[in-house]
C-alpha positions as CSV (number, residue, x, y, z in Angstrom):
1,X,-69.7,26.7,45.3
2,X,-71.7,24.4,47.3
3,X,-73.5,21.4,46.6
4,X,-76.5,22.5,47.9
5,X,-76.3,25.5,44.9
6,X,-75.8,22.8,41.7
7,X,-79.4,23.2,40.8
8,X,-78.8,27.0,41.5
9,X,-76.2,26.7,39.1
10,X,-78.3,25.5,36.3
11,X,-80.8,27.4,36.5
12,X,-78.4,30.8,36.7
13,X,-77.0,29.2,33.4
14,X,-80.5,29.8,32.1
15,X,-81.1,32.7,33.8
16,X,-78.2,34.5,33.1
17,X,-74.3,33.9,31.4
18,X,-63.7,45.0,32.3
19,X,-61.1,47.4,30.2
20,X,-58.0,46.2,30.9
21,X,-55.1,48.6,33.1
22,X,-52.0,48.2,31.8
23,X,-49.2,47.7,34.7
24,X,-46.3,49.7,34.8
25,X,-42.9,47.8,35.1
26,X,-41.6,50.4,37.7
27,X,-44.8,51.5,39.7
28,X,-44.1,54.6,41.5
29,X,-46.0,57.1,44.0
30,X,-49.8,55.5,44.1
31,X,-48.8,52.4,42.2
32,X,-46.1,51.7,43.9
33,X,-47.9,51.9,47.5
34,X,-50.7,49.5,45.5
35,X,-47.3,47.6,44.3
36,X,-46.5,47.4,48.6
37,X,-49.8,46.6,49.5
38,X,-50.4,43.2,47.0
39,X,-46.7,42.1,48.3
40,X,-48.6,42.5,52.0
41,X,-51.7,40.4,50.8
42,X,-49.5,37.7,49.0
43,X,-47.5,37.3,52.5
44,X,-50.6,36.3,54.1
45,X,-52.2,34.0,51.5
46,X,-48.7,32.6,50.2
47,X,-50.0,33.3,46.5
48,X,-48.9,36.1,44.3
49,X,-51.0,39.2,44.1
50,X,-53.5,39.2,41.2
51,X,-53.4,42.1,38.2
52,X,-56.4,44.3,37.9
53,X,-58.6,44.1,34.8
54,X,-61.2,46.3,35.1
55,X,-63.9,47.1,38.0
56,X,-67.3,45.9,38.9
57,X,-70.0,47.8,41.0
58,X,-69.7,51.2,39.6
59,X,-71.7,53.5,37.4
60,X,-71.9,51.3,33.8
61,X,-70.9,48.0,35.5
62,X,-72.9,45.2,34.6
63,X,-73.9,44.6,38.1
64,X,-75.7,46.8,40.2
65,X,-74.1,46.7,43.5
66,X,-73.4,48.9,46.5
67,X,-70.0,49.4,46.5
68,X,-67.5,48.5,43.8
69,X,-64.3,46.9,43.7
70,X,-61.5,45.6,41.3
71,X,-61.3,42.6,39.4
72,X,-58.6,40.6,38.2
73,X,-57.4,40.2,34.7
74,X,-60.1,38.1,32.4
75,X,-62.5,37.3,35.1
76,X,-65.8,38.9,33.6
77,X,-68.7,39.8,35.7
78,X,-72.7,39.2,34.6
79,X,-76.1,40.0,36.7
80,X,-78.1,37.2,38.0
81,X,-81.8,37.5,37.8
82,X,-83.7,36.6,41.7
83,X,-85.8,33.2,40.9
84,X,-88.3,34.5,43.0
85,X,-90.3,31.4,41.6
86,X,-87.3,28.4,43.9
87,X,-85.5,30.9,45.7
88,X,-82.6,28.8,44.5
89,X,-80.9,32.6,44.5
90,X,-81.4,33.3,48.1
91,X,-79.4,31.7,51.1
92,X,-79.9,33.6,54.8
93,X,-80.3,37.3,54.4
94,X,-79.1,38.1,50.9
95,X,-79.5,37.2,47.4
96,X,-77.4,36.3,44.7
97,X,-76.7,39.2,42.3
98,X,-73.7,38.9,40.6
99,X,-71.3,36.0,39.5
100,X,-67.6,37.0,38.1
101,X,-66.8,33.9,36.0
102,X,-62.9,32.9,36.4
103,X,-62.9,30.6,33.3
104,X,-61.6,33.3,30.5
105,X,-58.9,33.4,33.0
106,X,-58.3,29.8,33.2
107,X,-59.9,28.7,36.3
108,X,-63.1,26.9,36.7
109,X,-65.4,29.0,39.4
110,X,-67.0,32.1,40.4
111,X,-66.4,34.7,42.7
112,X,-70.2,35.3,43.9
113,X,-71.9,38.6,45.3
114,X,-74.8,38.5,47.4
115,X,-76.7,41.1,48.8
116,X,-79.3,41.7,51.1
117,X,-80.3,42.1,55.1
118,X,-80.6,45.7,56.9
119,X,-78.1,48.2,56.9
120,X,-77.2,48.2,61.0
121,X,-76.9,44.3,60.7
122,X,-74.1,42.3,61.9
123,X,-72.1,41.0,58.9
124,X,-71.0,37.5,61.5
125,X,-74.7,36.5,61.7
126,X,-75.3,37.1,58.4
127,X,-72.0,34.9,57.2
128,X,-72.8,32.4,59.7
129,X,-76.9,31.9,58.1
130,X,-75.5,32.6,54.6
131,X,-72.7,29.6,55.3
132,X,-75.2,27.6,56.9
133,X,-77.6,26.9,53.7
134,X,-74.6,27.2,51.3
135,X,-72.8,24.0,53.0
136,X,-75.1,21.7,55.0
137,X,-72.3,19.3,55.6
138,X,-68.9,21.4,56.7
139,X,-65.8,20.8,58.2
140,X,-63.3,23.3,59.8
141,X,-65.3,25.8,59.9
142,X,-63.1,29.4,61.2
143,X,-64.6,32.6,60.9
144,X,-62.3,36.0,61.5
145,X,-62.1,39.5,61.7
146,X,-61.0,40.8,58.6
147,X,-60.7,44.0,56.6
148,X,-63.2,44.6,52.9
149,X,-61.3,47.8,52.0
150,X,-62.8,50.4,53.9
151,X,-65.1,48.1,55.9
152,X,-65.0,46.4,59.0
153,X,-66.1,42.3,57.6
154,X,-66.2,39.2,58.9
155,X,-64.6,36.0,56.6
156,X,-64.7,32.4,56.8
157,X,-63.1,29.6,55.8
158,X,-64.7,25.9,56.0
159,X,-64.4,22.5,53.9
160,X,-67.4,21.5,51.9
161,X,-67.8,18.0,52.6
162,X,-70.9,17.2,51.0
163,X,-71.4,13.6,50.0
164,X,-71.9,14.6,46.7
165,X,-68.5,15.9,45.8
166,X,-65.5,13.7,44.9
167,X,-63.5,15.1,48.2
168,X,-64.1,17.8,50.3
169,X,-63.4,21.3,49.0
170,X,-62.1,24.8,50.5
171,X,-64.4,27.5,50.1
172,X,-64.4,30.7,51.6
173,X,-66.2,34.1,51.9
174,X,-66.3,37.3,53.5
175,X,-69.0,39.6,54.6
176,X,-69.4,43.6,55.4
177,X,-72.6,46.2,55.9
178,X,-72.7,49.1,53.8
179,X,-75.1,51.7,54.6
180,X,-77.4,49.5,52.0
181,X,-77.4,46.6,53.4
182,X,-75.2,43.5,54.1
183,X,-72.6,42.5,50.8
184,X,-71.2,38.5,50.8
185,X,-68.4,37.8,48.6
186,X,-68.4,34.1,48.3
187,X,-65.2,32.1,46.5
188,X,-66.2,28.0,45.9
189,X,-64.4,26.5,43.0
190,X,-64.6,22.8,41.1
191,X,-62.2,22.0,43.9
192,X,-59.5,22.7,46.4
193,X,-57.6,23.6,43.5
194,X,-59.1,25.3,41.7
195,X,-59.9,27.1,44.8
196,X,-56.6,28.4,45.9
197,X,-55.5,29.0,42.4
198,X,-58.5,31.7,42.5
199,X,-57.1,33.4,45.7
200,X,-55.7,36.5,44.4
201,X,-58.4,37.5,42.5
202,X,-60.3,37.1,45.3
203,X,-57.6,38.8,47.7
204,X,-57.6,41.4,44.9
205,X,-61.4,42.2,45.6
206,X,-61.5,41.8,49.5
207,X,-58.5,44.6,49.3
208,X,-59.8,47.3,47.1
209,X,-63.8,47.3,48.0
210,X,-64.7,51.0,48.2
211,X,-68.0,52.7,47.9
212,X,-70.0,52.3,44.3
């Protein structure tokens, strides 16, 4: 997360705070063409794929979102109120709605969901303005085509080099347009790496996005 969002962070703290599948030790038919597809995503990313833990986005999720998608083992998902009063929950078109904590999983971070914006809007523009007020000060910044599930998105990748921070950090996010509206999954971290040691769970929700 940036450093730009540390007050965000303490006031969400305020503001605010997944059955588990079990995995089958021989997948076959559709878990073994799940089994295919997290070798495929762990190629790419050089990490191994993530197990599922539950879901977040559906009907009796604790979020409220458009679509839904899968979460990884232990990570547990809570709402975040809009501060309508700062707007310390809002960066470019959407507004922070959802944080999936990674610490009962043993990572310090947050995969974040933000929604907002129209639903014919282009999901680049909106990364680029979300990115922009998330990190002020960034280096290597790349975005790219990318895949949400079903959706066409948009992702970045950038260092957070605020002076702040003890060294610059890798954050990423991606970005998609349901017929509600634009969705931003954003991954920050303490640091670099923590970052990358949260990269499957957030490969693991990039993959499996579907409709709510």
């Amino acid at each position: 997360m940036g450093a730009g969002l540390v007050p965000a962070a303490l006031v969400m703290g305020v503001l605010s705070g997944c059955s588990s599948d079990p995995e089958p030790d021989r997948p076959t038919g559709a878990a073994k063409s799940q089994a295919k597809d997290g070798a495929k995503s762990a190629a790419k990313t050089g990490t191994p794929p993530a197990a599922k833990g539950g879901t977040v986005g559906g009907a009796g999720s604790p979020c409220a979102l458009p679509v839904s998608f899968d979460l990884a083992a232990g990570w547990k998902p809570q709402a975040v109120k809009d501060d309508t009063e700062f707007g310390l929950t809002r960066q470019g078109p959407v507004t922070l709605v959802c944080e999936i904590d990674a610490k009962p999983a043993g990572n310090i971070g947050f995969l974040r969901i933000w929604t907002g914006g129209r639903s014919g809007e282009d999901p680049r523009k909106a990364l680029e303005a979300f990115v922009a007020e998330e990190a002020k000060d960034r280096d290597k910044v790349a975005y790219a085509g990318t895949k949400a599930g079903e959706y066409a998105a948009t992702e970045v990748t950038y260092l957070n080099t605020n002076e702040f921070l003890d060294a610059p950090k890798k954050e990423r996010a991606f970005a998609f347009t349901t017929p509600k509206g634009v969705v931003v999954v954003h991954l920050g971290g303490l640091d670099t790496e923590e970052h990358e040691g949260m990269l499957p769970a957030y490969e693991l929700a990039k993959k499996s996005v579907r409709g709510a």
